[in-house]
VMD Tcl script that draws the C-alpha trace (Angstrom):
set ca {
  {100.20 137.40 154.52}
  {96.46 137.17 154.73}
  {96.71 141.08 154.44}
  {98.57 141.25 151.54}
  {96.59 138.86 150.02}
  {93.68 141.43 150.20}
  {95.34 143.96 149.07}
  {96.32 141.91 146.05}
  {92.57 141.55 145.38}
  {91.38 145.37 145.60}
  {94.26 146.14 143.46}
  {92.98 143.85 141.12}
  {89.38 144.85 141.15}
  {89.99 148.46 140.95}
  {91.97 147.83 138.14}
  {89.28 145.94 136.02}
  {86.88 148.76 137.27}
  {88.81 151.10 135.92}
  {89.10 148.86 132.52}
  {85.21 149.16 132.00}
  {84.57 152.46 133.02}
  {87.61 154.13 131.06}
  {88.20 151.85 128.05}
  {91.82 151.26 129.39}
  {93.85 147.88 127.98}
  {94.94 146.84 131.07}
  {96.97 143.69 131.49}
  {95.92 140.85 133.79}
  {99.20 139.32 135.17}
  {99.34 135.82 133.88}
  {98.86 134.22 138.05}
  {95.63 136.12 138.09}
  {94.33 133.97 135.28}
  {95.23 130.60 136.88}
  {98.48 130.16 134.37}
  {101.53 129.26 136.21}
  {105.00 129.38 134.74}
  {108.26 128.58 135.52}
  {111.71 127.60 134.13}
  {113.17 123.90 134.54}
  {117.16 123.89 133.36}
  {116.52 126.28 130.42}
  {113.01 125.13 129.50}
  {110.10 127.27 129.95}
  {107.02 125.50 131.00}
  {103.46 126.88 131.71}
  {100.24 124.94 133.27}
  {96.60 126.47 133.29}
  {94.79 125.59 136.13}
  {91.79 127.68 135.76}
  {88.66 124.70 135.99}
  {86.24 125.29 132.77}
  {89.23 126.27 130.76}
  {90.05 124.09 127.73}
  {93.39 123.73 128.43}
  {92.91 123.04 132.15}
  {95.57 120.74 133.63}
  {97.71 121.08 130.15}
  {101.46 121.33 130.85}
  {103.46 123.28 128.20}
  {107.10 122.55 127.80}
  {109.32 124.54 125.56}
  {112.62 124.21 123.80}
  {115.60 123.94 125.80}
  {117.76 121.69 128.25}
  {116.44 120.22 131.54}
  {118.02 120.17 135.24}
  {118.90 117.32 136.93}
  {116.45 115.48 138.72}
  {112.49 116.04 139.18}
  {110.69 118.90 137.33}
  {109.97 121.83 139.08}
  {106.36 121.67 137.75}
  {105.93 118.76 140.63}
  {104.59 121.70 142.72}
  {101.31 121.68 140.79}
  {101.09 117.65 140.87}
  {97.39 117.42 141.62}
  {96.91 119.89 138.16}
  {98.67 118.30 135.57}
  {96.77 115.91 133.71}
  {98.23 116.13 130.21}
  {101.94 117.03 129.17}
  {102.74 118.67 125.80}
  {106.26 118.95 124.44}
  {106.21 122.22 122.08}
  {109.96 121.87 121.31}
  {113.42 119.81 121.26}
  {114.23 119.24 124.71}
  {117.41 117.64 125.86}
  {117.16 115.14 128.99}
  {119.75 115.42 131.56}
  {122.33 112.62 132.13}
  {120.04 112.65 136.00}
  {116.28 112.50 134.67}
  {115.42 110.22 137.83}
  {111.87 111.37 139.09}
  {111.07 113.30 135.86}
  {108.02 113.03 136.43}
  {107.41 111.57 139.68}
  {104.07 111.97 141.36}
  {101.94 113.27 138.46}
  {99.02 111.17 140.26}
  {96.68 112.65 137.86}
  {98.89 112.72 134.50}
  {96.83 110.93 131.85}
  {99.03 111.04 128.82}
  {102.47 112.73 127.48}
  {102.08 114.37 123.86}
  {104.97 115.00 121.75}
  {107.45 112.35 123.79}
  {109.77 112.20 120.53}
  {110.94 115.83 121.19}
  {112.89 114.68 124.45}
  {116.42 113.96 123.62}
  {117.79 110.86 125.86}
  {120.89 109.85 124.67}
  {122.65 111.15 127.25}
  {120.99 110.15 130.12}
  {122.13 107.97 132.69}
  {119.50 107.80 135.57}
  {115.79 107.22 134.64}
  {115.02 106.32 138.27}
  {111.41 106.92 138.92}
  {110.85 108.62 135.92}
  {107.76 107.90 135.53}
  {106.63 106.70 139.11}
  {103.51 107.22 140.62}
  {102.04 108.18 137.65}
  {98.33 106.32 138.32}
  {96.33 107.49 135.74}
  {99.13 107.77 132.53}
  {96.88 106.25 129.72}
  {94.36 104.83 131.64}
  {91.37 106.52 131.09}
  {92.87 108.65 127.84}
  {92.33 107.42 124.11}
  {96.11 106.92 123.99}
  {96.51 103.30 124.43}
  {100.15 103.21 125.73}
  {103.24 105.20 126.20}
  {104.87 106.03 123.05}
  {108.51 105.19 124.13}
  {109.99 104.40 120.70}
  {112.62 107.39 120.45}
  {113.94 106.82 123.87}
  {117.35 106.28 123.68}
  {118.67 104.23 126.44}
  {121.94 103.29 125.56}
  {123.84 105.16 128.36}
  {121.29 104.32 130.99}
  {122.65 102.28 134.35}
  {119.67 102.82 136.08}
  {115.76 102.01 135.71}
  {114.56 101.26 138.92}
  {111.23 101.86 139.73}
  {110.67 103.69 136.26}
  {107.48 103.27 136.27}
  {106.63 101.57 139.79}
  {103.24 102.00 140.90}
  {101.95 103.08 137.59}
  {98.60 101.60 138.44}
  {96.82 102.31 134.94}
  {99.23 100.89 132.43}
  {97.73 97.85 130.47}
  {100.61 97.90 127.66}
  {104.76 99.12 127.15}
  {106.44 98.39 124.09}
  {110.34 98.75 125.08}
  {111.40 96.91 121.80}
  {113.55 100.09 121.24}
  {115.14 100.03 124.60}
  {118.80 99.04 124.45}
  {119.73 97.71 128.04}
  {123.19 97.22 127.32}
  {124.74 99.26 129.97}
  {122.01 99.04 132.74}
  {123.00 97.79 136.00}
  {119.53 97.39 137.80}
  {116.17 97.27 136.97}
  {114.85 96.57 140.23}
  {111.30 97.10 140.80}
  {110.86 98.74 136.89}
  {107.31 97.78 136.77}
  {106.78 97.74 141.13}
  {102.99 97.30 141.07}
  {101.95 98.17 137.98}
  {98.46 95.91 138.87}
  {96.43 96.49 135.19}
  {99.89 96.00 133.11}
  {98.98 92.80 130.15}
  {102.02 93.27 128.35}
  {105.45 94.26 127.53}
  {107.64 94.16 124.94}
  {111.16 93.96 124.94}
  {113.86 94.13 122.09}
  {114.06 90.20 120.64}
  {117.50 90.12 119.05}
  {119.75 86.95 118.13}
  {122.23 86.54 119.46}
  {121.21 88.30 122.69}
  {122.60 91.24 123.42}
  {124.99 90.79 126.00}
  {123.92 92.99 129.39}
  {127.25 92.81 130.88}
  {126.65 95.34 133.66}
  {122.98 93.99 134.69}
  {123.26 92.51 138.24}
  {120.06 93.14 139.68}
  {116.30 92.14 138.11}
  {114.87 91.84 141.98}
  {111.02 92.39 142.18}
  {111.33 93.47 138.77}
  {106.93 93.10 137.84}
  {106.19 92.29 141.70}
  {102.37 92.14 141.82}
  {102.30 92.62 137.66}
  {98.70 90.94 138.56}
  {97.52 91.02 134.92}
  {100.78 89.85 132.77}
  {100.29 86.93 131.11}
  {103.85 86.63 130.11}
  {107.42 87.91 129.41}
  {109.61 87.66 126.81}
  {113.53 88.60 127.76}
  {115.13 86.03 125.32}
  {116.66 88.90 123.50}
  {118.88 89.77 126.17}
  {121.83 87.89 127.52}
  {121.63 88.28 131.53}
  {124.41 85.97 132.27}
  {125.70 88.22 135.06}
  {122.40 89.06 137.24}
  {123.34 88.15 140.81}
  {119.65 88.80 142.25}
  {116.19 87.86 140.95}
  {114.27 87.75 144.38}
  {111.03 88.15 144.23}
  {110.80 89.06 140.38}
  {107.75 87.60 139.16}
  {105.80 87.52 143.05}
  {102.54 87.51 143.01}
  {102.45 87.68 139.32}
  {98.92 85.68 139.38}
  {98.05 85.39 135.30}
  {101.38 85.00 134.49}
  {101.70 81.78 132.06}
  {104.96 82.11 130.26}
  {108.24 83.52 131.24}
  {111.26 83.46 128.30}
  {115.08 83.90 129.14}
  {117.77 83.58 126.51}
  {118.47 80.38 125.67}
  {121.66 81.05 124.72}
  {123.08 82.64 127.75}
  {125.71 81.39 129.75}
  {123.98 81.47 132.94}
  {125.78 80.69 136.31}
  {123.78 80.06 139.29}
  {121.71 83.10 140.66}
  {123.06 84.20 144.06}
  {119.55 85.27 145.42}
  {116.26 83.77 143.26}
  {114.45 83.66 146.40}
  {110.53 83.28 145.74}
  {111.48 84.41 142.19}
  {108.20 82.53 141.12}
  {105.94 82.76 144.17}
  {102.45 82.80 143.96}
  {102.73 82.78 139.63}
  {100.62 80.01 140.44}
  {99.50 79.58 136.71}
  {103.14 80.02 135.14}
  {103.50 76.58 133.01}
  {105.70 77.46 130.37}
  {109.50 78.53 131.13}
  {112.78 79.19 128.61}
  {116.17 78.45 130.29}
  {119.64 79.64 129.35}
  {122.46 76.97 129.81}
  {123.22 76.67 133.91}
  {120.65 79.32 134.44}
  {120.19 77.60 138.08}
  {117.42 79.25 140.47}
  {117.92 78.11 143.82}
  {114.42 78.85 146.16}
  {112.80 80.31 143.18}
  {109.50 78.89 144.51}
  {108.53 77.08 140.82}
  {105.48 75.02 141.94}
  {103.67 71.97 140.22}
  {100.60 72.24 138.22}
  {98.36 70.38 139.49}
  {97.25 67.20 138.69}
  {93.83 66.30 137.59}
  {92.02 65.29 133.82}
  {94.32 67.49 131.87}
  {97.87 67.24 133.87}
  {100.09 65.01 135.32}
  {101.69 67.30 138.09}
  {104.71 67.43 136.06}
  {106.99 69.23 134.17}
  {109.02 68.13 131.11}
  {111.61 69.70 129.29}
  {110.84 69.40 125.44}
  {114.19 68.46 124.67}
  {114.15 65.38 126.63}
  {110.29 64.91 127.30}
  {110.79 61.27 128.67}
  {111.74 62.66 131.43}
  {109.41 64.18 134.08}
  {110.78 66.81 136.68}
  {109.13 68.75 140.15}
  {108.92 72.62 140.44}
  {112.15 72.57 142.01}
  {113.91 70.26 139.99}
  {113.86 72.50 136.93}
  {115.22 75.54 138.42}
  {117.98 73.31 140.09}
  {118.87 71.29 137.08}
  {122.63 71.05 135.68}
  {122.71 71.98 133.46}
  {119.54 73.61 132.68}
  {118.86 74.76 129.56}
  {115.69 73.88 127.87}
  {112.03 74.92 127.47}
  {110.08 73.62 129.84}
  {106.22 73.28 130.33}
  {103.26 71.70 132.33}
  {102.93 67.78 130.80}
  {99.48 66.93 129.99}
  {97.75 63.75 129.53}
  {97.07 64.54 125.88}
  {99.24 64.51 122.34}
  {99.50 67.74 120.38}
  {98.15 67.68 117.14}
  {98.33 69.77 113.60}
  {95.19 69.83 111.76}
  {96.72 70.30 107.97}
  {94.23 72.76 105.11}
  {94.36 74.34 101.61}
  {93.59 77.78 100.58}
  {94.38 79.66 97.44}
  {96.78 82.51 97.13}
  {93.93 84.67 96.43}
  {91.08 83.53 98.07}
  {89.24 81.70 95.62}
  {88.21 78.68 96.00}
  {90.10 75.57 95.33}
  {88.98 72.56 93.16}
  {88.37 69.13 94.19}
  {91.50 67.83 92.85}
  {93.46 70.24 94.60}
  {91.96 69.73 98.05}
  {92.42 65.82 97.60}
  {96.47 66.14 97.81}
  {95.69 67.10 101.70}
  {97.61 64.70 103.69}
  {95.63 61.89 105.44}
  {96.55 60.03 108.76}
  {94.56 57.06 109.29}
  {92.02 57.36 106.88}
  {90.68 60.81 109.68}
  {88.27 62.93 107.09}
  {89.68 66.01 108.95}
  {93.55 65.68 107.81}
  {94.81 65.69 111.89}
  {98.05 64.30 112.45}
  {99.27 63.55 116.29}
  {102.56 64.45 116.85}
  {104.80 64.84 119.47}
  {106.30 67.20 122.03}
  {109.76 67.80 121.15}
  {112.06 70.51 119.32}
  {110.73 70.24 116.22}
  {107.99 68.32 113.64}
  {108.38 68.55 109.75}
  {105.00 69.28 107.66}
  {104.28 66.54 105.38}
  {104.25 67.30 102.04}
  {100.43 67.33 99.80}
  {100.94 64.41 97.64}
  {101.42 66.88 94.17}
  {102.55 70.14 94.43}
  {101.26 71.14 91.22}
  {98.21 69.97 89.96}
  {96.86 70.58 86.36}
  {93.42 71.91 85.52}
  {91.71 72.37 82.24}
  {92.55 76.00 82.04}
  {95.88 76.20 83.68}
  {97.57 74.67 86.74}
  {97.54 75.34 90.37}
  {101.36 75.25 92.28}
  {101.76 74.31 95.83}
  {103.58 77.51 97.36}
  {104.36 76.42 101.01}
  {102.63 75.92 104.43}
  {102.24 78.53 106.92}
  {100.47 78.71 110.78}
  {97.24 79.95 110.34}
  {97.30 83.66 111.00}
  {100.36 84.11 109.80}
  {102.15 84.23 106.38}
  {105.87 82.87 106.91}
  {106.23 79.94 104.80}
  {107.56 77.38 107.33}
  {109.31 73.87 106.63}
  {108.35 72.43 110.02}
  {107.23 73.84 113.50}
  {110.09 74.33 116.02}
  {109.70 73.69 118.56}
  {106.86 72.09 119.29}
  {106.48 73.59 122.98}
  {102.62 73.27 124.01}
  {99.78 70.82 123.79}
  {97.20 73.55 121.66}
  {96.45 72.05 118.53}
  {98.32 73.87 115.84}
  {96.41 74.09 112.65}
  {98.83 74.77 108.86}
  {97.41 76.17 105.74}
  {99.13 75.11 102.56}
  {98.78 78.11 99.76}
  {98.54 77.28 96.24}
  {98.50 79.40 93.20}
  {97.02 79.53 89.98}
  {98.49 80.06 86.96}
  {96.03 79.88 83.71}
  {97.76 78.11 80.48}
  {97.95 81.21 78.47}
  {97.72 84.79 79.27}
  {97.25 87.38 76.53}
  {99.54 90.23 78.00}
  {103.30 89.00 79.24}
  {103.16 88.02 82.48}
  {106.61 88.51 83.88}
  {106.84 85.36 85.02}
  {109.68 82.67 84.43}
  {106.86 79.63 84.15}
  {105.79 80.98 81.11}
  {107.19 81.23 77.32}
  {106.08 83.14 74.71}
  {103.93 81.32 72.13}
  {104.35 83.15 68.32}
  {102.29 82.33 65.07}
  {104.53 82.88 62.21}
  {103.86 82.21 58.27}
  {106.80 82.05 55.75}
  {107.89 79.23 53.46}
  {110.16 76.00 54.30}
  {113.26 77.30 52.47}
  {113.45 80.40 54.57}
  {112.80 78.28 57.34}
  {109.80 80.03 58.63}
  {111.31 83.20 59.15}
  {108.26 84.98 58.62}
  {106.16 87.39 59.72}
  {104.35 87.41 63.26}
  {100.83 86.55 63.01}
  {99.32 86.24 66.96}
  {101.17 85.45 69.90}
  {100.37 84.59 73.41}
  {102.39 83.34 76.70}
  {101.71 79.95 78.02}
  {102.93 78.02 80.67}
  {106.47 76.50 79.42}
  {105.49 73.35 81.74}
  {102.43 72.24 80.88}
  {101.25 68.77 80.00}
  {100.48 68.08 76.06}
  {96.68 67.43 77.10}
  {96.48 71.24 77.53}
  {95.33 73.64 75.04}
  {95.29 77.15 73.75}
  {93.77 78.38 70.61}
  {93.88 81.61 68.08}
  {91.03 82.95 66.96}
  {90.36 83.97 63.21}
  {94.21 83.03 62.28}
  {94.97 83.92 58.54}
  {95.98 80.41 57.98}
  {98.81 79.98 55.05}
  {98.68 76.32 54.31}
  {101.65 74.21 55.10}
  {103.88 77.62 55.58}
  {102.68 78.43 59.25}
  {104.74 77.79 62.19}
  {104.53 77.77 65.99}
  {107.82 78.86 67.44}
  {108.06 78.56 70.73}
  {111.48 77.63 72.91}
  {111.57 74.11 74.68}
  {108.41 72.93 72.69}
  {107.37 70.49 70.21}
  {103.89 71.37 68.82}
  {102.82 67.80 67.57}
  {99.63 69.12 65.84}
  {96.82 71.11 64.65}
  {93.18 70.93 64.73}
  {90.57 72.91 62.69}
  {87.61 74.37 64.04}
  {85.82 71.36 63.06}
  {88.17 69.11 65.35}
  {89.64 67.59 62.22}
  {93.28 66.57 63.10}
  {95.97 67.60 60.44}
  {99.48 66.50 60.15}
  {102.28 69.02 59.80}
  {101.90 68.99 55.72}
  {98.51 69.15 55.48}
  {96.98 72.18 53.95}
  {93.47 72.81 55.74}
  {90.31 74.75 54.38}
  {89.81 78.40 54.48}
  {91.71 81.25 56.27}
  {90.18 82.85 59.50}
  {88.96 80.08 61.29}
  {90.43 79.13 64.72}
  {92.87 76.45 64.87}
  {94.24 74.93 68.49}
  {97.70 73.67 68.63}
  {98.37 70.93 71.34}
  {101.96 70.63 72.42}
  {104.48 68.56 75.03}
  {107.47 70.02 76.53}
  {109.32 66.77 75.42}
  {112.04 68.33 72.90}
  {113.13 71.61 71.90}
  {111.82 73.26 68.58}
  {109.17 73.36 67.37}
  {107.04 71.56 64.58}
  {104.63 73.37 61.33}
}
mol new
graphics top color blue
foreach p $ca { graphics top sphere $p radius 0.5 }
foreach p [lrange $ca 0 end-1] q [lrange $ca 1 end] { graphics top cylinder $p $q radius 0.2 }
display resetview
């Protein structure tokens, strides 16, 4: 072998001599220049490995179908260090170990290229895969065109993918899948996942086993799996172990749970897990659900918010019958919601806005204690419209701060953070020149004629002006070419009860009033329809 090696390397030497001395184009063959190649199903792949080269450690996949099973490029596992799909490729119904062992793999480009529908087996796809994203400008694995609606298999997907810190699965349809034992095995930087949130669940009739499922997950701080309904898992052992910053954990809490058969140390050493959603009979016998401990802040407790009378041990919640609740760590304190005001768009509000806050006790900074329970409704400001000088302002809603859904009340009321609402109000000014495509306002017309023709004249100025505002308001027309007693303000649901001059003389409706072009201001009530000249 060693022999033939040398050989190789004469060869090749004479061969470049001859190059330079002769002016010959001789081809390098491609192994000589540290590319290897190779053909997985009917996909051609290539990987430089020449160090210094730009596209060192860059797997190249083409167009085509894969084989079953782990890629043939696993041979150069210490190389690869970035994957690039050039093409379509079509996943095999076996894509377990895919891409097992690519200990150096930092990120996948071009993911959306690889067909999955008909895949069945993503075991190990991605395991031992240490470095994917970690140390890459990629922030996560972009999984959103996986289609996993045939799948019955993700165990250990991506076990012992050490450099992980986020997965968004919201795409991932579980329907079919009948483990996913181990799926995140020692993923130790992993802060969060997200799963598909759907209501109602989606029923995973075929799922039996979630055992070990983010064992040693050290950095998750929680789980949401409300959106599926899991009603037929038989194991859960060891699920969340050693899960140490975990602090919430969400099932469906409209599943139809029976008792687990095997929850064994489901919860064991999650020592800071103090918030958990049950489905009805979701019983978790052994599931190792400790007490917070007492001190200043807690009890020792727990208490489901739908009965929050009553207080409960670690194991009591997991055993209870039947079960279904949210349940958290009770502390010695109330919740409270801390109520503000903030215009639609930003400006700032006026004084007699801000003093319709709500006001508990005569407290300066509008903070209400409430409750734990499933739900608390927002108290009202004490006008929801308010009328300025120049317009009015309209109360539009509260929402939580940071977010924009207008909310009624906040359900449920599940943890002992103060929750702070902002109410939004809106301005609308009492007349707007251009039409403002907006129901609150009517359009205003000045018209001349004579009382026989009933005013039918010609249109003088117009504006649009709120069709609720209060007769104190006012709006005015500047250099009007005033016709006596044969003007008219038209506007529907109105009564204009009179004019005044620029001099602030009031005139009755028959009056006839100085010169033409000066401004004249109309006040008006919203008490009858019509309107009055």
């Amino acid at each position: 072998m060693k022999k033939l090696f040398k050989k190789g390397i004469v060869v090749l030497l004479l061969l470049a001599l001859f190059s330079s001395n002769f002016g010959a184009n001789i081809v390098i063959p491609a192994y000589a220049a540290g590319i290897k190649t190779g053909t997985f199903g009917t996909a051609n792949w290539s990987l430089e490995t020449t160090p210094g080269n730009p596209e060192y450690g860059v797997l190249h996949i083409s167009a085509g179908e894969f084989a079953a099973g782990q890629g043939n490029w696993s041979t150069h596992f210490s190389d690869i260090e970035k994957i690039v799909f050039d093409g379509p490729v079509t996943a095999n119904e076996d894509s377990s170990k895919m891409f097992d062992g690519l200990k150096n793999l930092l990120y996948i480009e071009g993911l959306e290229k690889l067909d999955t529908s008909a895949v069945k087996n993503m075991r190990q796809m991605f395991y031992n895969c240490k470095k994917l994203v970690g140390e890459s400008a990629v922030k996560s694995l972009d999984l959103t065109n996986f289609n996993t609606e045939n799948v019955t298999t993700m165990r250990s997907m991506f076990g012992n993918c050490n450099a992980l810190k986020q997965l968004d699965l919201s795409s991932f349809n579980i329907k079919s899948v009948i483990t996913t034992q181990a799926m995140f095995y020692r993923c130790i930087n992993l802060e969060s996942v997200e799963f598909m949130r759907a209501e109602p669940a989606v029923e995973c009739i075929n799922l039996t086993s979630m055992r070990t499922m983010f064992y040693q997950c050290d950095k998750l701080k929680s789980v949401d799996l409300s959106g599926f309904d899991i009603s037929k898992v038989e194991t859960t052992y060891k699920m969340f172990y050693q899960c140490n910053e975990l602090e919430s954990v969400k099932f469906s809490s409209s599943a139809t749970q029976q008792s687990i058969n095997t929850a064994q140390d489901m919860f064991k050493q999650a020592d800071k897990l103090s918030y958990l959603q049950l489905g009805s009979n979701m019983k978790l016998p052994n599931a190792t659900l400790l007490n917070p401990v007492a001190n200043a802040n807690f009890t020792g407790k727990w208490i489901n918010i739908y009965d929050p009378g009553v207080t409960l041990d670690g194991d009591e919640v997991v055993n209870q019958d039947p079960s279904k609740g949210i349940y958290i760590w009770e502390q010695n304190i109330k919740p409270t919601v801390q109520y503000q005001f903030a215009a639609t768009d930003g400006s700032g509000l006026p004084q007699v806005v801000l003093a319709q806050l709500p006001n508990f006790n005569g407290n300066t900074n509008h903070i209400d204690e409430i409750e734990i329970g499933p739900s608390y409704a927002l108290i009202s400001p004490t006008q929801t419209e308010v009328a300025v000088a120049d317009g009015k302002w309209f109360f539009k809603g509260y929402s939580l701060q940071g977010t924009s859904q207008i909310i009624s009340e906040i359900a449920p009321v599940d943890s002992y953070d103060p929750f702070t609402v902002v109410g939004k109000w809106q301005f609308k000014p009492a007349v707007v020149a251009d039409n403002p495509n907006d129901s609150d306002y009517v359009k205003v017309t000045f018209a001349y004629g004579d009382h026989a023709s009933g005013f039918g004249g010609t249109v003088d100025s117009e504006v649009w002006a709120l069709k609720d505002s209060l007769a104190s308001d006012v709006f005015s027309f500047a250099n009007l070419a005033y016709n006596g007693d044969d003007n008219l303000i038209i506007a529907a649901g109105y009564n204009f009860l009179h004019y005044t001059d620029a001099a602030d003389v009031v005139v009755d409706a028959t009056t006839t009033v100085g010169t033409s072009n000066q401004v004249y201001t109309a006040q008006y009530s919203d008490k009858s329809m019509g309107a009055k000249g």
